[in-house]
Backbone as ProteinMPNN parsed JSONL, in Angstrom:
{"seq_chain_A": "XXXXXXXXXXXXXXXXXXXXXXXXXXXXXXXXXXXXXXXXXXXXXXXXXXXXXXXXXXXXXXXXXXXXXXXXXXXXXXXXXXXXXXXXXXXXXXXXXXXXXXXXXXXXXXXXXXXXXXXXXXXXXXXXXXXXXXXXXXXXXXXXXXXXXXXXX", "coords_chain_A": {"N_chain_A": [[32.389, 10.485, -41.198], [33.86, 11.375, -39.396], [32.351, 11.036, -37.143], [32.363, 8.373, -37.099], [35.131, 7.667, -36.078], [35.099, 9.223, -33.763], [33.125, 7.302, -32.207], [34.192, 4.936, -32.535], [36.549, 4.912, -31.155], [35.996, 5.644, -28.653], [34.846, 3.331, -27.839], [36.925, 1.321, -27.971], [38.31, 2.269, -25.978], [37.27, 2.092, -23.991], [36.973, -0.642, -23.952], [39.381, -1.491, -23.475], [39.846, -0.457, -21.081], [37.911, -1.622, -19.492], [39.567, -4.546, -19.879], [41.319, -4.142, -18.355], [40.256, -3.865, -15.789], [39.506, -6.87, -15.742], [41.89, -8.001, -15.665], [43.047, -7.452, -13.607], [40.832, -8.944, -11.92], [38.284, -8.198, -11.598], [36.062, -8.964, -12.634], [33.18, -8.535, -12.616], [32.884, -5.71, -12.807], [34.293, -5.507, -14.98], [32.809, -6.452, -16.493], [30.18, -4.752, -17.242], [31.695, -2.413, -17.949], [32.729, -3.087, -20.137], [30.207, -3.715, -21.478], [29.122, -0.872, -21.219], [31.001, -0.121, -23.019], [30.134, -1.067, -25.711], [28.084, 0.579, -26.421], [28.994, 2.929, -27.769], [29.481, 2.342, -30.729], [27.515, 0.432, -31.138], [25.213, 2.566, -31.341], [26.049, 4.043, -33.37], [26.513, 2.711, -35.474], [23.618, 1.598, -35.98], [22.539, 4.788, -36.699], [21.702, 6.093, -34.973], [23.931, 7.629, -33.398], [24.738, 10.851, -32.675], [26.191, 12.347, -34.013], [26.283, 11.092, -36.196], [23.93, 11.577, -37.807], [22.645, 13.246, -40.194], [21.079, 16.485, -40.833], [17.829, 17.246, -41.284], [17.38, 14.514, -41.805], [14.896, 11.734, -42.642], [12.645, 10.163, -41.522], [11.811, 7.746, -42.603], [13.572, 7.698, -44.138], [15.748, 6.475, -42.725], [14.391, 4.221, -41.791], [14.322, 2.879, -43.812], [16.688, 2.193, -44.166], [16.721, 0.699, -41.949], [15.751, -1.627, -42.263], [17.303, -2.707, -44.456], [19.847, -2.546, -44.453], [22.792, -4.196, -43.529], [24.526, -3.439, -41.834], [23.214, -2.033, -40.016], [21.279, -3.552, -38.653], [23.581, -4.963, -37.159], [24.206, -2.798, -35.388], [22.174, -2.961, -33.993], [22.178, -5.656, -32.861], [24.48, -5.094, -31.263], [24.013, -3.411, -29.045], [21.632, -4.761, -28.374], [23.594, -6.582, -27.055], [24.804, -5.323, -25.355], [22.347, -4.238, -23.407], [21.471, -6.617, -22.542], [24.178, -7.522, -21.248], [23.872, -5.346, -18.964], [21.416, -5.719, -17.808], [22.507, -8.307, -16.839], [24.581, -8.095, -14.995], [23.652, -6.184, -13.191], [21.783, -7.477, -12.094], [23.181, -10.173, -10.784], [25.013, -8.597, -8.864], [23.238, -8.098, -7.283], [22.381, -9.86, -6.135], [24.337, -10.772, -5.139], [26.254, -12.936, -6.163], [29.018, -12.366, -6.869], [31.801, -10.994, -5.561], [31.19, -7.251, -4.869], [32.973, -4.088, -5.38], [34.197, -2.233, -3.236], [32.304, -2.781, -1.19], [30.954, -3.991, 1.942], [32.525, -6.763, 3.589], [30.314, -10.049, 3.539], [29.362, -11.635, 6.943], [29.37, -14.743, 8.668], [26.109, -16.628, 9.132], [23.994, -15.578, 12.128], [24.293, -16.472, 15.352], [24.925, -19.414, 17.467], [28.599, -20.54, 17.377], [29.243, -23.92, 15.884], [30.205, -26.106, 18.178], [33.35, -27.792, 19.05], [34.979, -30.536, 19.372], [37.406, -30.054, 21.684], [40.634, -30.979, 22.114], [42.835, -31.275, 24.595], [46.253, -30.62, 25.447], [48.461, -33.332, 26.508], [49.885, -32.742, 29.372], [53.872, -33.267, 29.718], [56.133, -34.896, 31.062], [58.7, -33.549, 32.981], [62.026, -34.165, 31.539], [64.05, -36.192, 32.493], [67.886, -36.62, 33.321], [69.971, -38.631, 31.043], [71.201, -41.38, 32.467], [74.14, -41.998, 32.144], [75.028, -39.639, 31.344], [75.806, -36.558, 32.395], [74.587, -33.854, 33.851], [74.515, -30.607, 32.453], [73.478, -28.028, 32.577], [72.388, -26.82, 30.517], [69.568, -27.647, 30.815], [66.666, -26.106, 29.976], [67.771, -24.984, 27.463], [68.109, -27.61, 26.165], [65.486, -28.826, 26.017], [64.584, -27.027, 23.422], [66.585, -27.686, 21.924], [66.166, -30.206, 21.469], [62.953, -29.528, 19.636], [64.525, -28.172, 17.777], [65.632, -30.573, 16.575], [63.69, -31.928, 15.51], [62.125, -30.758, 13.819], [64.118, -30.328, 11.545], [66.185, -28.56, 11.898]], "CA_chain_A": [[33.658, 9.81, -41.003], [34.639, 12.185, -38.217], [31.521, 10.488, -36.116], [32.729, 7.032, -36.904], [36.346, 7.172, -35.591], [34.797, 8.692, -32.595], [32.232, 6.064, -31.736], [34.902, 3.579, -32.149], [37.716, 5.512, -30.343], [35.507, 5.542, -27.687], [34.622, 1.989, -28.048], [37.885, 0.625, -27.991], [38.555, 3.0, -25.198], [36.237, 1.373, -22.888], [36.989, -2.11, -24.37], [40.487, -1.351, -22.985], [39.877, -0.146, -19.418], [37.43, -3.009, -19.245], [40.089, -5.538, -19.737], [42.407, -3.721, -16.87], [39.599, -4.035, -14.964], [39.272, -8.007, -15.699], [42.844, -8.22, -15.024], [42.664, -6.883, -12.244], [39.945, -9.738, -10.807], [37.012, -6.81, -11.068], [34.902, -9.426, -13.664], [31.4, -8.007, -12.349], [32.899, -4.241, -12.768], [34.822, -5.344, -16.276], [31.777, -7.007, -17.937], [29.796, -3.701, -16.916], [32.349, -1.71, -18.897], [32.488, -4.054, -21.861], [28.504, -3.448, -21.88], [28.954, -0.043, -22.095], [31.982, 0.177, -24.339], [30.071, -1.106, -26.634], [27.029, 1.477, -26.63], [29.26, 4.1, -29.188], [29.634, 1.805, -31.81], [26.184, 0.368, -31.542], [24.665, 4.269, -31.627], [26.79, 4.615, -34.594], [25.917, 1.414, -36.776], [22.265, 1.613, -36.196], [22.579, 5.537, -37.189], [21.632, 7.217, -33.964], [24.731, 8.514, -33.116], [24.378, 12.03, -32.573], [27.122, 12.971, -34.874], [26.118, 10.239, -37.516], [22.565, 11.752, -38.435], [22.47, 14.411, -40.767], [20.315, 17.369, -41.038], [17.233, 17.086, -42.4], [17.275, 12.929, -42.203], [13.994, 12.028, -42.274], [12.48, 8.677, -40.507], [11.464, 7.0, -43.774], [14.877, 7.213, -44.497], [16.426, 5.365, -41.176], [13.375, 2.77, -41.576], [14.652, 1.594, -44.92], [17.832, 1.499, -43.825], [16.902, -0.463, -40.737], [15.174, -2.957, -43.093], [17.814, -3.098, -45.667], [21.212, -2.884, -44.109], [23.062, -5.351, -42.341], [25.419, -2.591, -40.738], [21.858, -1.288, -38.845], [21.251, -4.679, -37.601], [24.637, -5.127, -36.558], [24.611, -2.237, -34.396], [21.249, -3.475, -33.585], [22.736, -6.78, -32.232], [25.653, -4.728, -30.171], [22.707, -3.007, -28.194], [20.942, -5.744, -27.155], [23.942, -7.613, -25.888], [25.267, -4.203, -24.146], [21.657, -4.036, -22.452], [21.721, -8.289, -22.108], [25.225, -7.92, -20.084], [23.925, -4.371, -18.281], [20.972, -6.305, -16.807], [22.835, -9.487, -16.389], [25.837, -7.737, -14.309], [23.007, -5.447, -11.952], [21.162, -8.913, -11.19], [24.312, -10.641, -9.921], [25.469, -7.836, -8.031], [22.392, -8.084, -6.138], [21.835, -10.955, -5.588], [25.5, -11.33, -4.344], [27.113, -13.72, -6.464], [30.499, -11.645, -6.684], [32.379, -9.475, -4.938], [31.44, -5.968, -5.238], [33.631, -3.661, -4.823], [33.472, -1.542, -1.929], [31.21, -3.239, -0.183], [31.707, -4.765, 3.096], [32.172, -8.425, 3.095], [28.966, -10.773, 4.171], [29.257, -12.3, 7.573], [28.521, -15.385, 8.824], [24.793, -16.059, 10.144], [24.144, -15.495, 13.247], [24.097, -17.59, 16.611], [26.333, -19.869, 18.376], [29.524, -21.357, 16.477], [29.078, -25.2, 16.411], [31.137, -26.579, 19.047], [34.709, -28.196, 18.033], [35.366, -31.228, 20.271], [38.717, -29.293, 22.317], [41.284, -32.082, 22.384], [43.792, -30.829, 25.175], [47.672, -31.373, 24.769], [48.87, -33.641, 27.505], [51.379, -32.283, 30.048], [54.748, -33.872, 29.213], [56.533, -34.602, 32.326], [60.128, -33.176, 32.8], [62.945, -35.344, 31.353], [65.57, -36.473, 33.405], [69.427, -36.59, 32.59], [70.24, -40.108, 31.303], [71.98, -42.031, 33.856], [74.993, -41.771, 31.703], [75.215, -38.033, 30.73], [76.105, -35.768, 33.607], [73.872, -32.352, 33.703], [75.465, -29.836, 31.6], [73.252, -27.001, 33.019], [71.492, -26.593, 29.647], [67.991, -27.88, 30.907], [66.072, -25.212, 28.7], [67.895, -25.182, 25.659], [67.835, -29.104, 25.562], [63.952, -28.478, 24.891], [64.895, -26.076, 22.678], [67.235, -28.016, 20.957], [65.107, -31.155, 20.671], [62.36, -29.243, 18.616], [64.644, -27.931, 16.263], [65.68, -31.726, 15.929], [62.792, -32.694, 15.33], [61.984, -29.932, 12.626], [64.947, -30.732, 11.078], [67.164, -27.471, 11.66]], "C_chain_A": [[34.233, 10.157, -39.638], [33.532, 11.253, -37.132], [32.114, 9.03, -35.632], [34.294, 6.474, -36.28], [35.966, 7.704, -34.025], [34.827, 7.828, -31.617], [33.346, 5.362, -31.533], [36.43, 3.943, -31.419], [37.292, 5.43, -29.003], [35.059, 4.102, -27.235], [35.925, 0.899, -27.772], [38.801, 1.21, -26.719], [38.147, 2.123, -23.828], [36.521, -0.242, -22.976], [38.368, -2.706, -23.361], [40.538, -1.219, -21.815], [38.77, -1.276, -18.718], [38.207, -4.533, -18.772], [41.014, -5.058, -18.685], [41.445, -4.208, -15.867], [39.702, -5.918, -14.756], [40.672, -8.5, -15.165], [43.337, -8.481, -13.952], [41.739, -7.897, -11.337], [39.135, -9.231, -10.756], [36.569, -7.349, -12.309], [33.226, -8.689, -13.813], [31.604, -6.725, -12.992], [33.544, -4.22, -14.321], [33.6, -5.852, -17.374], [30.824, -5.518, -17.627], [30.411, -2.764, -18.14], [32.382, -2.213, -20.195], [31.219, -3.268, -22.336], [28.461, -1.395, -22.126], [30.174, 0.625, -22.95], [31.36, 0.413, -25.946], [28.403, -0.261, -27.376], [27.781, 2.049, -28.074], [29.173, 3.327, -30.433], [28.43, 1.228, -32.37], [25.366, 1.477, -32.18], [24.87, 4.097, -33.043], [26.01, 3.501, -35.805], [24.614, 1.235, -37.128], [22.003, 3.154, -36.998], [22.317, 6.386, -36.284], [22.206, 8.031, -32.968], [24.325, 9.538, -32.88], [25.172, 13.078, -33.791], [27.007, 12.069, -36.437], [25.126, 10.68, -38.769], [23.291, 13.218, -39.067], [21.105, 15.495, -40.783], [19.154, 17.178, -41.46], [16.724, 15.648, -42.312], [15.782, 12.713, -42.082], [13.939, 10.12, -41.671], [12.585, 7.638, -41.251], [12.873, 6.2, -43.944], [15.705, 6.054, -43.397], [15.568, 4.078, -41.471], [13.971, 1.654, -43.08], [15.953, 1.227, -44.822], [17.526, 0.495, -42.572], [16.276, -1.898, -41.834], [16.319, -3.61, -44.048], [19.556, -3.635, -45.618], [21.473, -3.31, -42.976], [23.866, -4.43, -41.558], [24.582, -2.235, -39.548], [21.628, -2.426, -37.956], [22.615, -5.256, -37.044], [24.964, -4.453, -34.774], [23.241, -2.321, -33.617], [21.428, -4.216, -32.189], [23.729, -6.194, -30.959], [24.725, -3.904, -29.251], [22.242, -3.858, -27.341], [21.983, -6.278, -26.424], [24.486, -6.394, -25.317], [24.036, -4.256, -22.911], [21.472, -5.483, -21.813], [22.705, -8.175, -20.621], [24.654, -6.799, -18.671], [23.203, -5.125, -17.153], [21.236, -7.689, -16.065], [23.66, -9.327, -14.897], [25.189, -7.278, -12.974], [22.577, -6.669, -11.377], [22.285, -9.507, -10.518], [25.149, -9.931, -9.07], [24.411, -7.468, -7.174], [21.933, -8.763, -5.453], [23.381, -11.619, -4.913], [26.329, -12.665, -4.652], [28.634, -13.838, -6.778], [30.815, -11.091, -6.178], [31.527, -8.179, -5.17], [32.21, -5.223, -4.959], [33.096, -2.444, -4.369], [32.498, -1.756, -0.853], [31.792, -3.86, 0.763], [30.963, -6.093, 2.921], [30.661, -9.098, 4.368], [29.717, -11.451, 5.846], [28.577, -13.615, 7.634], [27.166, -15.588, 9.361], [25.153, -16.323, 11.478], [24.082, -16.823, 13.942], [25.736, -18.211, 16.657], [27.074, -20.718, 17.603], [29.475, -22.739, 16.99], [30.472, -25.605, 17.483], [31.987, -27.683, 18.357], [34.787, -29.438, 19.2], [36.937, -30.86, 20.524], [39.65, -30.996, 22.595], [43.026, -31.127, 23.091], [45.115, -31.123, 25.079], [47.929, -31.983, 26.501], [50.416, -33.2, 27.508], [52.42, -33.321, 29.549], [55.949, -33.842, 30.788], [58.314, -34.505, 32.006], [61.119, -34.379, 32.919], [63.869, -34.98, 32.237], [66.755, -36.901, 32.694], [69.505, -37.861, 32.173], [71.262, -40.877, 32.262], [73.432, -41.618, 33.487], [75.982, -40.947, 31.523], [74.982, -37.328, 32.131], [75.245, -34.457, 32.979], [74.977, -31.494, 33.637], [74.54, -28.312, 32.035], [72.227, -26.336, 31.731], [70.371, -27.058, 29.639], [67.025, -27.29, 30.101], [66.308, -25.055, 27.3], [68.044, -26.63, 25.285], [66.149, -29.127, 25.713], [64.074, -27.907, 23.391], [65.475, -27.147, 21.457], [66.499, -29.427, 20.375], [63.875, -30.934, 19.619], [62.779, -28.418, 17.492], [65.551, -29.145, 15.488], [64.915, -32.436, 15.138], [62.165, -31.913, 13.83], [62.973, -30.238, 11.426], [66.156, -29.624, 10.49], [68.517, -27.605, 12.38]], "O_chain_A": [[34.911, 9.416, -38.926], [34.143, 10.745, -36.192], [32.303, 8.591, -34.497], [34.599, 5.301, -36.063], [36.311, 7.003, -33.074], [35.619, 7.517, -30.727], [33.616, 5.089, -30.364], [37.285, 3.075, -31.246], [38.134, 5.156, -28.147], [34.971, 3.932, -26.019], [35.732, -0.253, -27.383], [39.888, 0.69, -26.467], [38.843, 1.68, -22.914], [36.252, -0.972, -22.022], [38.47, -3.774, -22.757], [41.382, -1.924, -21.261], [38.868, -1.669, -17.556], [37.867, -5.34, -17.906], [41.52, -6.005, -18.083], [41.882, -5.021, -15.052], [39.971, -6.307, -13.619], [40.672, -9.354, -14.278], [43.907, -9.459, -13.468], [41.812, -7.77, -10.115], [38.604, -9.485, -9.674], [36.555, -6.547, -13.242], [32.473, -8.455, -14.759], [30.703, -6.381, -13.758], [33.431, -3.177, -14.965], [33.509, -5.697, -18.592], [31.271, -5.008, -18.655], [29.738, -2.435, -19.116], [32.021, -1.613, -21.207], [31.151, -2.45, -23.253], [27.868, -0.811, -23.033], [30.16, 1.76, -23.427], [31.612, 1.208, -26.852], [27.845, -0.49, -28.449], [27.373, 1.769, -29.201], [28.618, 3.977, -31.32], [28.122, 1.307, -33.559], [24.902, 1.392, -33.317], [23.929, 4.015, -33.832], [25.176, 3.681, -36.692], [24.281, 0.827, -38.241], [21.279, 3.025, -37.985], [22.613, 7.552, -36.546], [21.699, 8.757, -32.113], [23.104, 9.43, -32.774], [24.823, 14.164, -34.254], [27.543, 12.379, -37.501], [25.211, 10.45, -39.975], [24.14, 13.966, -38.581], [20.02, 14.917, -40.721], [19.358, 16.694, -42.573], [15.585, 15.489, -42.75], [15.249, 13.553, -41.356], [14.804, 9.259, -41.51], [13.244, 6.656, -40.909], [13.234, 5.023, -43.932], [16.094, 4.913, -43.643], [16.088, 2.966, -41.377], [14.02, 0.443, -43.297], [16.396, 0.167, -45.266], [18.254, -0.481, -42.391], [16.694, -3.055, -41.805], [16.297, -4.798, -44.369], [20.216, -4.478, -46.225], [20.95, -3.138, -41.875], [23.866, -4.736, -40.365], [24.995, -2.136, -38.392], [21.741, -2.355, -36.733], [22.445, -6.251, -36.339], [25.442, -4.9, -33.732], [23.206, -1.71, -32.549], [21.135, -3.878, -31.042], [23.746, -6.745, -29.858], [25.366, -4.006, -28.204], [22.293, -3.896, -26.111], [21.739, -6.553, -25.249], [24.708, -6.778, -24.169], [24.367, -4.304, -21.726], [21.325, -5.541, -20.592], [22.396, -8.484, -19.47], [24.874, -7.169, -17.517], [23.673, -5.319, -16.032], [20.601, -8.159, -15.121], [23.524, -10.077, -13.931], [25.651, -7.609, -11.882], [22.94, -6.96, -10.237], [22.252, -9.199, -9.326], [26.038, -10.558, -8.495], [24.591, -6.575, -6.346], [21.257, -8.597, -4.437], [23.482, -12.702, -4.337], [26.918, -13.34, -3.808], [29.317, -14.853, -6.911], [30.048, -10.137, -6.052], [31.016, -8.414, -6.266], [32.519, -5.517, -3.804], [32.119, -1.79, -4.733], [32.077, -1.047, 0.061], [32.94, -4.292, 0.665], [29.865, -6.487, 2.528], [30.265, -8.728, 5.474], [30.893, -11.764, 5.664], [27.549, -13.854, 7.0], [26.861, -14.706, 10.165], [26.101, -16.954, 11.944], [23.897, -17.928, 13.432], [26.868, -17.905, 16.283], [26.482, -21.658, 17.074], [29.603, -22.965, 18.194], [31.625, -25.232, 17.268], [31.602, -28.353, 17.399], [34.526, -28.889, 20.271], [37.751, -31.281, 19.702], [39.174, -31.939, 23.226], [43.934, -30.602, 22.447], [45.242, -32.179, 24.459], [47.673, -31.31, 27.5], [51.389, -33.17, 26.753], [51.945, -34.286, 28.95], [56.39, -32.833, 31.337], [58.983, -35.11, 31.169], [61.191, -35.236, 33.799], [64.332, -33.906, 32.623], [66.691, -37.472, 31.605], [69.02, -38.578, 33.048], [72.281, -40.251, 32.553], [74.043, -40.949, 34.322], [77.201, -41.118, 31.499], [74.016, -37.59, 32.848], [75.28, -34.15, 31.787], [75.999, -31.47, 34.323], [75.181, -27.324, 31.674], [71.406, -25.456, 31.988], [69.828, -27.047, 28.535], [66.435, -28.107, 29.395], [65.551, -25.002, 26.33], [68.106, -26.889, 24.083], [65.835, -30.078, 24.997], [63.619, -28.461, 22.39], [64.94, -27.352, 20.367], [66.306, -29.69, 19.188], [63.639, -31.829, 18.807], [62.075, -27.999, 16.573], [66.057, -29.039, 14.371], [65.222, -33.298, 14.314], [61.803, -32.6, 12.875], [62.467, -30.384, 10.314], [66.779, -29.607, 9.428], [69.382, -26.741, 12.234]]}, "name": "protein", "num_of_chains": 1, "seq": "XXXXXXXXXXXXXXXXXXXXXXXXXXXXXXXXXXXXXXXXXXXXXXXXXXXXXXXXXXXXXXXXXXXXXXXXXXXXXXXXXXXXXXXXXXXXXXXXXXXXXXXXXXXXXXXXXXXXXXXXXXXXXXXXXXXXXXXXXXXXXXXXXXXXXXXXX"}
């Protein structure tokens, strides 16, 4: 009994800092943890806990339980998909389909950046007063003030 609140103390432990992790945006590093969250509880259900086995057990005994009870193939099942996600998570972290963390990010490849066709701004030739309007000495801030007309401040 004492084995089984363990296992799953530990299980639900990991299940938990897993999902901070996913929270967090760290999917590659939270399915990782999932996978081995769910080692203790597997251990446990199949019987090879360390704290599950008793004294004495002999093999016979484990074999007819693996044949007979569905709890053994349960923790059977939580095995394979712990080692399913373990090698799913190392392959995509090598092959660079996520982030890793800590790693430094990929560059682009090498050589020369395609050329952008440069479209220059034409000069704008200095306005003159309107015939009308006498120069007020504000030449600079009537730039000024035309582009925050034009912005609409």
């Amino acid at each position: 009994m004492l084995s089984a609140a363990i296992s799953f103390i530990l299980t639900a432990g990991g299940v938990a800092f897993a999902g901070l992790r996913a929270y967090r945006r760290r999917f590659l590093s939270a399915t990782r943890w999932f996978a081995v969250a769910l080692l203790p509880a597997g251990l446990y259900l199949t019987g090879l806990f360390p704290l599950a086995s008793t004294i004495g057990r002999e093999f016979a005994d484990w074999a007819t339980k693996l044949v007979f009870d569905p709890r053994v193939w349960t923790g059977i099942a939580l095995l394979g998909v712990s080692a399913v996600l373990l090698v799913t998570t190392r392959w995509v972290g090598r092959r660079g389909g996520a982030a890793v963390e800590g790693a430094p990010e990929r560059r682009a490849a090498a050589g020369p950046a395609p050329e952008r066709p440069s479209v220059a701004p034409t000069p704008k030739a200095p306005r003159k007063p309107a015939a009308g309007k006498p120069e007020d000495g504000l030449g600079d801030f009537a730039d000024i003030e035309e582009i925050l007309r034009k912005r609409g401040i």
